[in-house]
N, C-alpha and C positions, 0 to 999 in steps of 0.2 A: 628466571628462576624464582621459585616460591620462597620466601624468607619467613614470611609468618600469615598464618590463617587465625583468624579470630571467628568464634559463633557462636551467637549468642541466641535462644529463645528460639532452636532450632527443633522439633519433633523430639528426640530422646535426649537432645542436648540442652541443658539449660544456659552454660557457659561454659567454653572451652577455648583453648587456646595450643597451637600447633606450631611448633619451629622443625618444622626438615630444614635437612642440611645440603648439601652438595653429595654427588654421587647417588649412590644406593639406598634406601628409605624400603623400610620393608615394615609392613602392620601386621599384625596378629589379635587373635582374642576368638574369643570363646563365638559360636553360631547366635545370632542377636543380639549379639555386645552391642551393635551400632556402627559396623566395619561401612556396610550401605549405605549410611543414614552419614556418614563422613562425607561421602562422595558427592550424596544427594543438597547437603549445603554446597559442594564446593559446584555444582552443576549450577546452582542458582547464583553462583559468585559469575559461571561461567557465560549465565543469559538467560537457561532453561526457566519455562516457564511457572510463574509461583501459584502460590495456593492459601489458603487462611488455616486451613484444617494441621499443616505443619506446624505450626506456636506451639510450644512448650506449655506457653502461657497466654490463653487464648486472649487475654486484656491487657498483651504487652506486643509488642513487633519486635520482629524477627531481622535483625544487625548479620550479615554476613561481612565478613572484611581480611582482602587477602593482599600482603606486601609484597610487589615484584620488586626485582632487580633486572630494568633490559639494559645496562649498558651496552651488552654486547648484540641486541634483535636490531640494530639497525631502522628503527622503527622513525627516527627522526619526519620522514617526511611524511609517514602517517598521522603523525600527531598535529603536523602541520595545515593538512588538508583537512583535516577535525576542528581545527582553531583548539586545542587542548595543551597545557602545559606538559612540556617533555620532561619530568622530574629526572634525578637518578633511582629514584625507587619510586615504583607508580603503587596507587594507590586504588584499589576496585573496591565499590560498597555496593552492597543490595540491601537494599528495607524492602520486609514486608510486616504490610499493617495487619490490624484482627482484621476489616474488611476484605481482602487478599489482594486489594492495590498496592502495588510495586514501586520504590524505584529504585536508580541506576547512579551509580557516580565513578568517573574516572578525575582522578585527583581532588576531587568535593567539587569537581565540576559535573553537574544535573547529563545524565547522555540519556538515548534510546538503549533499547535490547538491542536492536539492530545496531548500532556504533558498538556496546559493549562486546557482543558476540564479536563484530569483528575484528576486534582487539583480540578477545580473550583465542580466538581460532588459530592466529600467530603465535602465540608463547605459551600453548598447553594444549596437550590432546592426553583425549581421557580414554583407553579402553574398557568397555564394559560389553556383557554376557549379547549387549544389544548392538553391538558393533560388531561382535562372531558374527551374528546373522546376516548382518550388512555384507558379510565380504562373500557373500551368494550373490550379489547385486551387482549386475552390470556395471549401472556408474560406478559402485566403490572402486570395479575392477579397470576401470578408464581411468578413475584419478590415481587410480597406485603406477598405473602405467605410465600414466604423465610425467607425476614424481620422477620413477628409476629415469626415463628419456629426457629428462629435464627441458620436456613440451608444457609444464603448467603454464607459462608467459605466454606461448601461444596457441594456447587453450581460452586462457583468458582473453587474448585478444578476439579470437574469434568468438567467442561467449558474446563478448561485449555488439559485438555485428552482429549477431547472430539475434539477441536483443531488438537491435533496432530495426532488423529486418525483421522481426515476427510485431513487431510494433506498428511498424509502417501495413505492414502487411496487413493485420487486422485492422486497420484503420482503414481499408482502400477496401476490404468485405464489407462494411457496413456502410461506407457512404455507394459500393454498389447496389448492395441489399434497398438500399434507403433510396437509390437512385431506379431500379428497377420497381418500386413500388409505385414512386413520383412517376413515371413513365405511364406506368396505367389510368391514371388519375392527371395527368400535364392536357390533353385534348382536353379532357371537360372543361377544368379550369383553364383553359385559353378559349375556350367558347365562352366561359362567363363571364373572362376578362373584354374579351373583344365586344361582346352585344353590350358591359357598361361601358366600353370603352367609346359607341359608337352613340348610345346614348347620351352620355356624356353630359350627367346630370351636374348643377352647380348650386352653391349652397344657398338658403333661400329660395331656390327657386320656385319651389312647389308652393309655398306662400304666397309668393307674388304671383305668381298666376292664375292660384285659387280666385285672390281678390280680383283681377281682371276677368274672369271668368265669370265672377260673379255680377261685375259691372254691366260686362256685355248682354250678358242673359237679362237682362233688369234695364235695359237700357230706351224703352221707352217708354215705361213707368215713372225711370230715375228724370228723363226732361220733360217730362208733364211737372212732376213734382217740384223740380228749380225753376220750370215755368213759373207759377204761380206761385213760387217763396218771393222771384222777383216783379211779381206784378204787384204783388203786396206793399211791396218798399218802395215801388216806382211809381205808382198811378198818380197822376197829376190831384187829383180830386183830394183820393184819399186814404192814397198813401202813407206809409210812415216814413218818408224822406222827406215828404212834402210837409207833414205834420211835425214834424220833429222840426224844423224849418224855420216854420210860424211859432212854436212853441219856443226857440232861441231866439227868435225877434222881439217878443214881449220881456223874456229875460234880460234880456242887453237895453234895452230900454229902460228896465227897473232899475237895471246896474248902473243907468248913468244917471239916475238919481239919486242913487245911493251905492255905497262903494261895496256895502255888507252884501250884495247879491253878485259882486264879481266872479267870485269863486263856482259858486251854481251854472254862470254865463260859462264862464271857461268848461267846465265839466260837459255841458250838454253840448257846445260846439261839438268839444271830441270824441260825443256820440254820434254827431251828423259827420262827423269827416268817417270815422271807422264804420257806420253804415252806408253810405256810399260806395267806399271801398267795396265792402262784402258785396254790392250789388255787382258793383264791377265784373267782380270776380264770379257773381251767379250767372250772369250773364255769359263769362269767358267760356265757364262749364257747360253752361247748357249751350251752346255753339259746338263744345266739343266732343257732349255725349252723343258717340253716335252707334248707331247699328250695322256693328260690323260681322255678317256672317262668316265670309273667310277666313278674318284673323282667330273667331271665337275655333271654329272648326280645329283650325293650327293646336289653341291650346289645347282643348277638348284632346286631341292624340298626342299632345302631348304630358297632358296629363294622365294620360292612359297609359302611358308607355311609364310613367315615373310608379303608377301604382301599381302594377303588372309585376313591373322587377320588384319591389317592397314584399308584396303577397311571396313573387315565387323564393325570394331567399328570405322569408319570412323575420321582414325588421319592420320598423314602423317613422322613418322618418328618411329623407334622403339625404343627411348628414352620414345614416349608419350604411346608405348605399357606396356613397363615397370613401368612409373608411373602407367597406368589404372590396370596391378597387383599389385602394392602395395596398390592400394584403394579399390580393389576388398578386397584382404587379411585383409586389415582394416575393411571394412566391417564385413565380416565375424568374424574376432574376436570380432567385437562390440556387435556383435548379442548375442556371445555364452559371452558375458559378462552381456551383459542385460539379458539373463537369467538366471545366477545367481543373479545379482541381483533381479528382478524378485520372485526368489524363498524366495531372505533371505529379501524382503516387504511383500511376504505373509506370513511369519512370526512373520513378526514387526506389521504388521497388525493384524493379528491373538489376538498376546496379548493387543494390545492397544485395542481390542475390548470386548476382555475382563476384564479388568482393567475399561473402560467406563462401561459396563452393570453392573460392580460390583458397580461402584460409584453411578451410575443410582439408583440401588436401595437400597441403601444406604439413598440416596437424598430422593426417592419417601417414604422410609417408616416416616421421619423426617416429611416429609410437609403432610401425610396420618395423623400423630400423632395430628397434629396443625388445622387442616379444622375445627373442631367443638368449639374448643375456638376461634378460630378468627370469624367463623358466629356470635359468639355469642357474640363477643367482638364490632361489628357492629352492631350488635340489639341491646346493651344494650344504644352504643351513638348515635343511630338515635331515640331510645328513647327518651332522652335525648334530641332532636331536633325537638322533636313534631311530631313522628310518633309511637305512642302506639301499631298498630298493625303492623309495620313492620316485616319481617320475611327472611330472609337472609340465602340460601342454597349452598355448594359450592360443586361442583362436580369435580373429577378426575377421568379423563381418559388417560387409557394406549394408549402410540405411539411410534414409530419406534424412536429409539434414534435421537434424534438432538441436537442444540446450548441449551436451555433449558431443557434437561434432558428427562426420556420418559413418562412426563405427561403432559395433555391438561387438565388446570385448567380451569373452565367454574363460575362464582360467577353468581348465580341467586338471584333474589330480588323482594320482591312483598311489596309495602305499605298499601295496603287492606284487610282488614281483610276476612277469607276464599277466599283470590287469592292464587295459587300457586303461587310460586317461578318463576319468569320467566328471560330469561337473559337479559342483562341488556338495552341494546339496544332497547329491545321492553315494560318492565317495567316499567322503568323510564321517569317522564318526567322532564325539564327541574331546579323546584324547588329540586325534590327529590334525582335528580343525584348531587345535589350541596353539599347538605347535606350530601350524601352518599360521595361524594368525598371528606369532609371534615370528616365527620368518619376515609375514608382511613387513613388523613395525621396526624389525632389525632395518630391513632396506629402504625404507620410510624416514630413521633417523639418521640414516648412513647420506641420502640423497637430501635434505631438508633441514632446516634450522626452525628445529623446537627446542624450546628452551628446557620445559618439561615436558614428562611421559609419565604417566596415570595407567598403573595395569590393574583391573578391580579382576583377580581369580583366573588370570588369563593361564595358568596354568592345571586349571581346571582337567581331571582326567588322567591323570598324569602320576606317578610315583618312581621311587627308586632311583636307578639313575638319569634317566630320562629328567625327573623331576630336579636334578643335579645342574645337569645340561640345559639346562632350560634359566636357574637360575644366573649359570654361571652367563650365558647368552646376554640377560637384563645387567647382568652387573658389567659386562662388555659395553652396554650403551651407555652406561652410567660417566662412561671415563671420558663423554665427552656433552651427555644430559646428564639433569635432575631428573631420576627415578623412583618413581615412588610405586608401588607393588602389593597389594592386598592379597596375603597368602594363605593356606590351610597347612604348607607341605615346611617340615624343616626343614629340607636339605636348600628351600629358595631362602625360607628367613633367617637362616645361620651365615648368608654371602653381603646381606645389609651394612653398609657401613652405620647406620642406625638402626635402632630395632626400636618402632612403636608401639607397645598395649593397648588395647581397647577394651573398655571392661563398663559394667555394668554400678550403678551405685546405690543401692537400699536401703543407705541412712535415714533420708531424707524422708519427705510427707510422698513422695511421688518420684519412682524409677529415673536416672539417669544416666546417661554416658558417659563415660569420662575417658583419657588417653592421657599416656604417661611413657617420657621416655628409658628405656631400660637398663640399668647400668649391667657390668658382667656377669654379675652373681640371677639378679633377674631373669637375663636371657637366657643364663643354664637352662633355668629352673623352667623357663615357658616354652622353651624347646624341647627338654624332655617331656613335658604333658601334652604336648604335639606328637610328641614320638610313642608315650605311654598311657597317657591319661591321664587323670587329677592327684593319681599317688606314684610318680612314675618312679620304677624300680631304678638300683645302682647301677643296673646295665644303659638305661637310660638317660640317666645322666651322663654315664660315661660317654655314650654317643653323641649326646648332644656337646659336652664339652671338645670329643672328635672335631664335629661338624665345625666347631667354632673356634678350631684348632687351639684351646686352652687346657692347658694342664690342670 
């Protein structure tokens, strides 16, 4: 139950403050009082989406803030599976800033819209002009049927399957989509994999064998050349081994004269030992340079083979050829793993679609059971609402499974005696779909635990007694919801166990709304100019004190 609504820096409201009470709650006021513009904060209490353009005061934010009472909604384990404190009186806040970002608090703990909505969906349902239209709508007409059959549990249950099969499902189209592409495209890439795979280039390679390549081509150039580096060093005559030789002989002699020329003696030795050496070694070389046509051949294709592949996937080093086989390879193993996966979703799939059709109809024979009590449980209150010959038929039909399970509930309606049933869209006019919409929410609170009921004008269309019977209807639910009721008709706001105003405020620099609740003399008075108009005669007072059973 709603205990107090605060709003503050709302469209026509700059700040107001709202205590309904238990039972019956009826509003009134003059056309643009702001009766809308009530609703319209409590929609944004409720989750509905905000806006900048609603501020009061475009360079202040906009405080919505409404006090429940659930002891009684049972909601314990919801608040649990939220991690939210369970207060005894829960606390909902919406801010909106001048830039029209939003937020959300349940107990001044931070939530989504999505957590808040599903809070606020449990303990208040709000009829508005845009809710008449909905009950043309298939689904509205599935979840009302659920409600009276009290199938919503396994509705939801299958909902919930019904989820993961269209999940699965569309996961198992796109890796086929994705997998039927790979297919046209899996040959080439395993030709390209296979021809590097057979090449089977490795890193450095092309280096090294450039430089061999280039040895061998050069190769009896390259031992004429080490020829004569080592005839140079070696010749007995006039060599520089032989010279270098003679030239330490005389140094070591001076050194043994004198100790100042050791150092010089030592030095030139370990140019005769490490020239020697290099001869060694020119020598080892040039023995080993040789002219090898076959092995040059070898390279020669296979360095043709390493430049071939570079050109044809256009890269420039055989480091980038080796990655393009590792990706190829990846590839290829991706494929052959999407298709196991593949296989074990068509299996996942398989059974979720079967566990869906089982729940389907499960569901459909539950709401098949309830169609002819619930017709008849709206004949009996449109009855009841001054349509004696109403006559109310509802049809199921079978459909390909979806979010709703696989029936297309269709509710036909005729108010005329010998009209068929027709739907509702074309049957009803304006008085009769109000009243019909009010049947719904009689059965809707009869079958459901809402805490509150929000009727914005549902009596739309309507006068006399009709308009009587309609009140007396909401104040029937009253006796076991909070009802609150935005009315134009006296005969609904004389049955209020409160009666609110809503009125317009001109004092100020800038128009606003305000509401006040009305004590007896008040209510006379705003119920005769319901009944009369701004100077309503004594006969109208008298009437409305009638209505109000007050002497």
């Amino acid at each position: 139950m709603l205990n107090y609504l605060h709003i503050k820096n709302y469209a026509l409201i700059e700040e107001l403050e709202w205590h309904p009470g238990e039972g019956f709650n009826t509003i009134t006021g003059e056309t643009g009082a702001g009766k809308s513009i009530l609703l319209g904060a409590l929609g944004l209490l409720l989750g509905n989406r905000a806006d900048s353009k609603v501020l009061f005061d475009e360079t202040q934010k906009c405080i919505i803030e409404g006090y429940f009472d659930l002891k009684k909604a049972g909601l314990g384990e919801w608040f649990e599976q939220q991690e939210l404190e369970n207060e005894e009186q829960t606390i909902l806040r919406r801010e909106v800033s001048s830039n029209g970002k939003s937020r959300a608090f349940i107990n001044d703990t931070p939530v989504t819209l999505e957590v808040l909505k599903s809070l606020t969906e449990q303990i208040i349902d709000v009829h508005s002009q845009h809710e008449t239209l909905l009950l043309g709508l298939s689904e509205f007409q599935v979840r009302l049927l659920d409600t009276f059959a009290g199938s919503s549990a396994l509705y939801l249950a299958y909902r919930d399957d019904y989820r993961k099969y269209r999940n699965s499902f569309k996961t198992l189209e796109a890796l086929q989509a994705a997998r039927a592409q790979a297919n046209k495209e899996r040959d080439f890439n395993q030709y390209l994999y296979t021809e590097l795979e057979e090449v089977a280039p490795q890193p450095n390679e092309q280096e090294q064998l450039e430089e061999e390549q280039q040895l061998l081509e050069n190769a009896e150039s390259i031992k004429e050349k080490l020829f004569a580096a080592s005839e140079l060093l070696t010749d007995e005559a006039h060599g520089s081994i032989q010279s270098l030789k003679e030239s330490l002989k005389n140094l070591q002699a001076a050194a043994a004269m004198s100790t100042h020329f050791n150092s010089l003696a030592s030095r030139l030795e370990g140019l005769w030992i490490e020239l020697k050496d290099v001869s060694a070694e020119l020598e080892q070389e040039q023995q080993a340079v040789l002219y090898d046509p076959a092995r040059l051949s070898v390279i020669q294709e296979r360095l043709s083979k390493l430049y071939a592949l570079q050109k044809k996937h256009q890269v420039k080093s055989v480091a980038e050829l080796i990655t393009l086989f590792d990706e190829l390879g990846a590839l290829l193993g991706k494929m052959d793993d999407d298709e196991n996966r593949i296989k074990s979703l068509e299996k996942e799939v398989g059974q979720l679609e079967k566990e869906v059709l089982k729940k389907a109809e499960t569901l459909s024979k539950a709401r098949h059971a309830s169609v002819v009590k619930l017709a008849q449980g709206l004949v009996d209150l449109l009855v009841k609402l001054g349509m004696p010959d109403a006559s109310v038929k509802i049809d199921i039909d079978a459909v390909p499974p979806g979010l709703m399970g696989t029936d297309k509930v269709n509710i036909r309606f005729s108010a005329n005696k010998g009209v068929a049933p027709q739907e509702l869209k074309q049957a009803a006019s304006g008085g009769e779909f109000s009243r019909l919409m009010l049947a719904v929410k009689v059965i809707l609170a009869e079958k459901s635990y809402l805490p509150t009921l929000i009727f914005d004008e549902i009596d739309t269309g309507v006068s006399g007694e009709i308009a009587l019977r309609m009140g007396q209807m909401m104040k029937s639910i009253a006796q076991g919801h909070q009802v609150m009721t935005i009315t134009h008709l006296p005969q609904v706001a004389s049955l209020g166990d409160r009666h609110f105003y809503v009125y317009k405020n001109n004092e100020g620099s800038k128009t606003a709304t305000n509401m006040k609740l009305l004590n007896e003399e008040e209510r006379i008075q705003e119920i005769a100019q319901m009944i009369a108009g701004k100077t309503p005669s004594e006969v109208a007072v008298r009437s409305a004190r009638e209505l109000l059973g007050v002497k």
